[in-house]
N, C-alpha and C positions, 0 to 999 in steps of 0.2 A: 331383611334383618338376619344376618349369621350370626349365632353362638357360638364361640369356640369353646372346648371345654377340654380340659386335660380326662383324657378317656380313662385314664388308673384310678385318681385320686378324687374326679368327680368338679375338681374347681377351674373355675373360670379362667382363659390364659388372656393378659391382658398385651397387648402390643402386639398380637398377631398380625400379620398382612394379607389378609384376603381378597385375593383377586376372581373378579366376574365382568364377564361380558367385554373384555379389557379396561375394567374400571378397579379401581383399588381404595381399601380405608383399611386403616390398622384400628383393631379393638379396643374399646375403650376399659376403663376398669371395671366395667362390669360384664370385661369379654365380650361384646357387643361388636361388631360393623353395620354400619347402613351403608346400602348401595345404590342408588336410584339407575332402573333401568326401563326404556321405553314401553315396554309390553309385556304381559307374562306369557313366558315360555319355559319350556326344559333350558337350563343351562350348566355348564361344569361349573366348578367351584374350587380354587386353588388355595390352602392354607400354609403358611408358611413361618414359623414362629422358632429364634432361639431356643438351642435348647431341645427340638421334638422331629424326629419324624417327617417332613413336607407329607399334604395328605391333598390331595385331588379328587371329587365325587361329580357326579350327574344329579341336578336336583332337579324335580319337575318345574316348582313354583306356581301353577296354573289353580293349584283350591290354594294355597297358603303362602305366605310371602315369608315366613317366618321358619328357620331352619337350626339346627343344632350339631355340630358337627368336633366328632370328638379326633385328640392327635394325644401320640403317646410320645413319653421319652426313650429313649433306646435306651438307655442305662438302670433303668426300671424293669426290661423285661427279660426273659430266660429261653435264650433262643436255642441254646445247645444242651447234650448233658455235660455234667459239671460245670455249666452257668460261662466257662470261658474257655479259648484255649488252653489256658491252662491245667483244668481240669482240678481248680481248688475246691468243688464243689460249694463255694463259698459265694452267695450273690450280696455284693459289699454295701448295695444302694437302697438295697427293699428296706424301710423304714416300720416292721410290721410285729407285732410282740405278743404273744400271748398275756390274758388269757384269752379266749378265741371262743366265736358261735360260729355253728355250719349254716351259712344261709344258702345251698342246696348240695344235692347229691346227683351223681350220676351213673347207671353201671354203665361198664365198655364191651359185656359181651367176653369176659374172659380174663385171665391173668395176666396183671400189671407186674409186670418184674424190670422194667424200665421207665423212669419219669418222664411225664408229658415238658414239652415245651410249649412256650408261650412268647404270644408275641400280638400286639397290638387287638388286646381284647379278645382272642380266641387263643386257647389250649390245644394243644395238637399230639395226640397221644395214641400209640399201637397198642397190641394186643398179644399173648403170646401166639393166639391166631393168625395173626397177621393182617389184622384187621385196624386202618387208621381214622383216625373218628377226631373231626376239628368242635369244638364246645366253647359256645358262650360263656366269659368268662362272668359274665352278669348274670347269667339266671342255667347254666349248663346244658343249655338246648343247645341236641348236636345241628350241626351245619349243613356237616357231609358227611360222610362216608365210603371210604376206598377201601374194596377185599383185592388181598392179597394171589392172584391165582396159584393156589399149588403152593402155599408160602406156610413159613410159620416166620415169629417174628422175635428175635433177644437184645434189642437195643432199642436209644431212644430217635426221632424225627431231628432234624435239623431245620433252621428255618433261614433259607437262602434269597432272599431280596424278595422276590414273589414266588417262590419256590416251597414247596413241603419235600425234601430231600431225603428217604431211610434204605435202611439195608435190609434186606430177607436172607433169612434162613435159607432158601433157595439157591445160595450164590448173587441176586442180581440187585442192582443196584438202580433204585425208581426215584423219579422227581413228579412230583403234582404241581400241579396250581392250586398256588396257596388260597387263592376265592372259592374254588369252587370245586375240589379235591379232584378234578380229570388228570387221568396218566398222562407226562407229555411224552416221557420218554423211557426207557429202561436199558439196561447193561449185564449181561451176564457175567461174572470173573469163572464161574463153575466149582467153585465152593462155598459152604456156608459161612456167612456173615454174624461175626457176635459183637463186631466193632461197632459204636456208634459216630457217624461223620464229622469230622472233623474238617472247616476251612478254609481257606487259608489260599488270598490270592486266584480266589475260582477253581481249585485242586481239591479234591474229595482225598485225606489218607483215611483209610484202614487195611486194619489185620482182616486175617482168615484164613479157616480151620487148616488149610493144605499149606500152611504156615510163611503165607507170600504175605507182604507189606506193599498196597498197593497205591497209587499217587494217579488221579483220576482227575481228568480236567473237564471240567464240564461243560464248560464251552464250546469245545470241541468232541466231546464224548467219548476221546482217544486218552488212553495211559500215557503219564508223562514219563514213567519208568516203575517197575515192579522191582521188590528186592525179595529173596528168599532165605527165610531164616532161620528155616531147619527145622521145626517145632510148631506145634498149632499155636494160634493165635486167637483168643476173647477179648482180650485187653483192647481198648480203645488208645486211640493214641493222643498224646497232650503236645502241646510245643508251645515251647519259651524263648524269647530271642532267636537264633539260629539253630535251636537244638528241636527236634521232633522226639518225643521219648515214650517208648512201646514196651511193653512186657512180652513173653513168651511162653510155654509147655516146657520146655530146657530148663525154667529156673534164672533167665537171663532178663535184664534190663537193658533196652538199646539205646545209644542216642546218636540218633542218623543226621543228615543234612536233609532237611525238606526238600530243596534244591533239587539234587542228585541223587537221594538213597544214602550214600555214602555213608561208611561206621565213619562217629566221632570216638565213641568208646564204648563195649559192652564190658558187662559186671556179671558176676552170677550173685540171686539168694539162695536162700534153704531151702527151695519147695517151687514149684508150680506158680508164675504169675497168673489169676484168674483175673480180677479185677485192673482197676485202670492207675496209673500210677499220676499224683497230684502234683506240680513243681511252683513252689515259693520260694522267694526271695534266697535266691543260689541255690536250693534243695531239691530233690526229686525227692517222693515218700512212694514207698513201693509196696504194694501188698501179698503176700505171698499166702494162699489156700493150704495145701499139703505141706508148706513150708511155717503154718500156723502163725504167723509173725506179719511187723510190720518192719521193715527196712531204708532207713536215710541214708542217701548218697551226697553231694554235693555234684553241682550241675557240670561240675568239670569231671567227675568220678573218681572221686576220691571215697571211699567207705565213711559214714557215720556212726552211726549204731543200729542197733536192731532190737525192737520188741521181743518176748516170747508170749504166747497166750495162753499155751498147751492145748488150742484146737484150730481148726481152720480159721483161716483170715481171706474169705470170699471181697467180704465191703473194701468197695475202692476207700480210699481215705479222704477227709475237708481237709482242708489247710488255713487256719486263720489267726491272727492275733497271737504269732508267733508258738502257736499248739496244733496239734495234729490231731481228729477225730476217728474212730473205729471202731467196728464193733466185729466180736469172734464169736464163732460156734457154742462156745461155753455159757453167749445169752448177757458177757460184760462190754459194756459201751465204754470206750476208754479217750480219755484225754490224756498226752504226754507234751510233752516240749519238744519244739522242732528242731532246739539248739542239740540238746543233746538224750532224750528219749526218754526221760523221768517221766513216772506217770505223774499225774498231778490228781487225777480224780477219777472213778471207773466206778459205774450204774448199771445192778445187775438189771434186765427187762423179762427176765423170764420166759426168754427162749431164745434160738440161735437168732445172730444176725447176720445176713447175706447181702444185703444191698446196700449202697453208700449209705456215708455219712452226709448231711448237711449244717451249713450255719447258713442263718439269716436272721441279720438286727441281733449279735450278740449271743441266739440261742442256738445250740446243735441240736440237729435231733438223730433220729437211729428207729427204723422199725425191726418187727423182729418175727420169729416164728407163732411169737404167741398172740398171735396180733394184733399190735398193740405200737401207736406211735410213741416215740417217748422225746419231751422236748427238754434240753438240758443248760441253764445259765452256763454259757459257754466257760466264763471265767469261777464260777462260786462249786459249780458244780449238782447247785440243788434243781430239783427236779422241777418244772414249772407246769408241764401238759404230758399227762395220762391219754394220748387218745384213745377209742376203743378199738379201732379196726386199723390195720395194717397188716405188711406181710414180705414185702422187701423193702422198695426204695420208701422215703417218707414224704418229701417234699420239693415242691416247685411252686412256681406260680408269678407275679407281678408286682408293680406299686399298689395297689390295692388289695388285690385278695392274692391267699397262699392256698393253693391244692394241696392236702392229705389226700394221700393214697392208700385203698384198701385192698384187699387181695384183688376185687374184681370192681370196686368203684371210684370214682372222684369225690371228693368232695369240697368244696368251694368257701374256704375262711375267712372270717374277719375279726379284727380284734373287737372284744365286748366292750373298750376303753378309746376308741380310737380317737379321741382330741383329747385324752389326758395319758400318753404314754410315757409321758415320764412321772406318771405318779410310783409314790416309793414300794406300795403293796403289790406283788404280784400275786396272786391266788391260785394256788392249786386245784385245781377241780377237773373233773371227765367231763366232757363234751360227746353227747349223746346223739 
C-alpha cells in the first residue's frame, strides 16, 4: 500500500500513477494504491501525478508493506531569489496569510543577508560565512552542510534540477548535490561574486565586482560569452522575454541579449545600482543606493518616473498587483504605482531597510535594522505582523510553511487560521 501525499500542504493526491516492480494502480481518493507483489523485497517506487514533480524512491518493504510518499507542486516552491526570473520578488501561488505561529527555529551559524531557497521540503540557505546548510522544512533539522573553503558568501543558492548551485565571495562559482550537499564541481571567474544565479536554458548569468557580466553553461562548465561593463557589479540579473536586465556601480541599467551579451539598450539613474532590479508587465523598477530612489523604465527604455526617498535605496524592489514594494535607509517601507510612481502608502519600521521587499498571498513584507519583520496588506496598507527578529531579507519559503529570517536564524511559519483563511478578522499580534 503507497500513500501519496502532497508534501506542502499535507493532503492526500488522488489519481496519482504509482508504478512498482512494473506493476501500476492510480490512487484512489484516499490517495491510496495497492500493488500486489510476489515477495518482499527493496523495490523503487515511481509516482507520477498532474500537476507535481515525478518523484522515484528505494523502499525496503521487508518489516512493512505500508509506505507514504510525499510529491510537491513546482509552482508552490522558491527555488531562486526573487521567487522567478523575473526577479518580482513576488511568489504569486503560496496561498499563506498571517496571523502566523513559529513551529520551529533554527540558527545558521552566521549572518543571513540573503533568503534561503526551497524546494521540495528542504530549505537551502548560506551564510555570510559561506556556509550552505539544507533544513527540513518540517521540523528544521539540517540535512547537510557544505563549508565554503576560503569563501565568504552575499547571495542566495539556486536550485537546478538535482543541483544546489551558489556564488562565493571568492570569485568561484560551486554546484552540490542537492541530496546530500557533496561538491560536484567548481569554477573560478577570479572575482568576487554578489550576483545571485540566475537560469536560464542551462546558462548560469551573473555580475562581478571587476564589473564583467558572465554567461556560464553548466553543462559544459565553459562561458558562453563574457561581457564587460566598466563598473562593479552586485546586482543580480533578471530576464523577461528576450531581454536579461542588470544594474551597475556607473549608475547604469542594461538590457543585454541572453543569447550574445549584446546591448539592447542602457539608461543611466541618480546613484549607484546595489540591488537587483524587478520587471513586470513591460516595466523594469530599478533600485538605486547612493542614488536614494527607486526608478521605472519600460522594458523597451523609455524613462518612467523616479521615486525620491532622501536616503539610500539598497532593497531590490517586489513587483505586484500593479504596485512596487521598497524599503530605504530612512526605516519607510513604501508602496507606489507601477503605472506611474504615486506613493499609495509607506510604513515607518524603525530602522533602515537593506534587503528586498517581498509579497506573498497579498501581504508585503520588509525587515529592517531594527529587527524587526514587518508584514503589510499589500493593498490597505495596514500593518498585519510585527515579527520580532529580523535584519535584511524577510521572507521565503513553500505551499505550506513561510521562512522569517532573523539576523542569524530561520524560523519555520504557519498560519494560526489555516482552514479558515478567508475569515474577515485578521489580528495583529507579535509572534514570539
Amino acid at each position: 500500500m503507497i500513500t501519496v501525499v502532497n508534501g506542502d500542504t499535507h493532503r492526500r493526491v488522488r489519481g496519482a500513477r504509482v508504478t512498482l516492480w512494473r506493476r501500476h494502480d492510480l490512487t484512489d481518493r484516499h490517495g491510496v494504491a495497492v500493488i500486489r507483489v510476489p515477495w518482499r523485497r527493496p523495490l523503487h517506487v515511481s509516482v507520477r501525478a498532474r500537476g507535481y514533480s515525478g518523484r522515484s524512491v528505494y523502499e525496503e518493504f521487508q518489516a512493512y508493506r505500508k509506505v507514504t510518499i510525499r510529491i510537491y507542486r513546482p509552482e508552490l516552491q522558491w527555488p531562486v531569489y526573487g521567487a522567478s526570473a523575473k526577479r518580482t520578488q513576488a511568489q504569486t501561488h503560496i496561498a499563506l496569510r498571517p496571523p502566523f505561529k513559529a513551529v520551529w527555529s533554527t540558527a545558521v551559524g552566521g549572518l543571513i543577508e540573503f533568503p534561503a531557497v526551497v524546494w521540495n521540503g528542504n530549505a537551502y540557505i548560506g551564510n555570510a560565512r559561506g556556509t550552505i546548510r539544507a533544513l527540513s522544512m518540517r521540523n528544521g533539522a539540517v540535512r547537510w552542510r557544505h563549508d565554503t573553503p576560503h569563501g565568504k558568501m552575499a547571495s542566495s543558492p539556486a536550485i537546478v534540477g538535482n543541483d544546489v548551485l551558489y556564488h562565493g565571495m571568492n570569485g568561484a562559482v560551486y554546484v552540490l548535490d542537492r541530496a546530500t550537499g557533496k561538491l560536484l564541481w567548481h569554477r573560478y571567474v577570479g572575482s568576487p561574486i554578489e550576483s545571485s544565479p540566475l537560469v536560464r536554458h542551462g546558462v548560469d548569468f551573473f555580475g562581478a565586482w571587476d564589473g564583467r557580466l558572465y554567461a556560464l553553461d553548466l553543462r559544459t562548465r565553459r562561458l558562453r560569452w563574457v561581457r564587460n561593463l566598466g563598473a562593479k557589479i552586485t546586482s543580480s540579473a533578471a530576464i523577461a522575454g528576450s531581454r536579461l536586465f542588470i544594474g551597475d556601480y556607473a549608475g547604469r541599467i542594461w538590457a543585454l541579449d541572453p543569447r550574445t551579451g549584446r546591448t539592447r539598450w542602457v539608461r543611466s539613474v541618480n546613484g549607484r545600482v546595489y540591488g537587483t532590479p524587478a520587471v513586470l508587465d513591460g516595466r523594469v523598477f530599478v533600485p538605486s543606493s547612493t542614488g536614494n530612489s527607486m526608478t521605472a523604465f519600460s522594458t523597451t527604455g523609455r524613462y518612467l518616473w523616479r521615486v525620491n526617498t532622501g536616503a539610500y535605496v539598497y532593497s531590490s524592489p517586489a513587483a505586484w498587483g500593479g504596485r512596487v514594494f521598497f524599503g530605504s535607509y530612512n526605516g519607510v517601507f513604501y508602496s507606489v504605482s507601477a503605472r506611474n510612481g504615486r506613493v499609495l502608502w509607506q510604513i515607518g519600521t524603525g530602522g533602515p531597510i537593506s534587503g528586498a521587499a517581498v509579497v506573498v498571498d497579498g501581504v508585503a513584507y520588509a525587515g529592517s535594522f531594527a529587527h524587526r519583520i514587518y508584514g503589510v496588506d499589500a493593498r490597505s496598507g495596514r500593518v498585519l505582523v510585527r515579527f520580532p527578529h529580523g535584519h535584511y531579507v524577510p521572507v521565503s519559503g513553500n505551499g505550506g510553511r513561510l521562512l522569517f529570517h532573523g539576523y542569524g536564524a530561520l524560523f519555520g511559519m504557519e498560519p494560526q487560521m489555516r482552514h479558515h483563511r478567508h475569515h474577515k478578522r485578521h489580528h495583529v499580534r507579535k509572534v514570539r
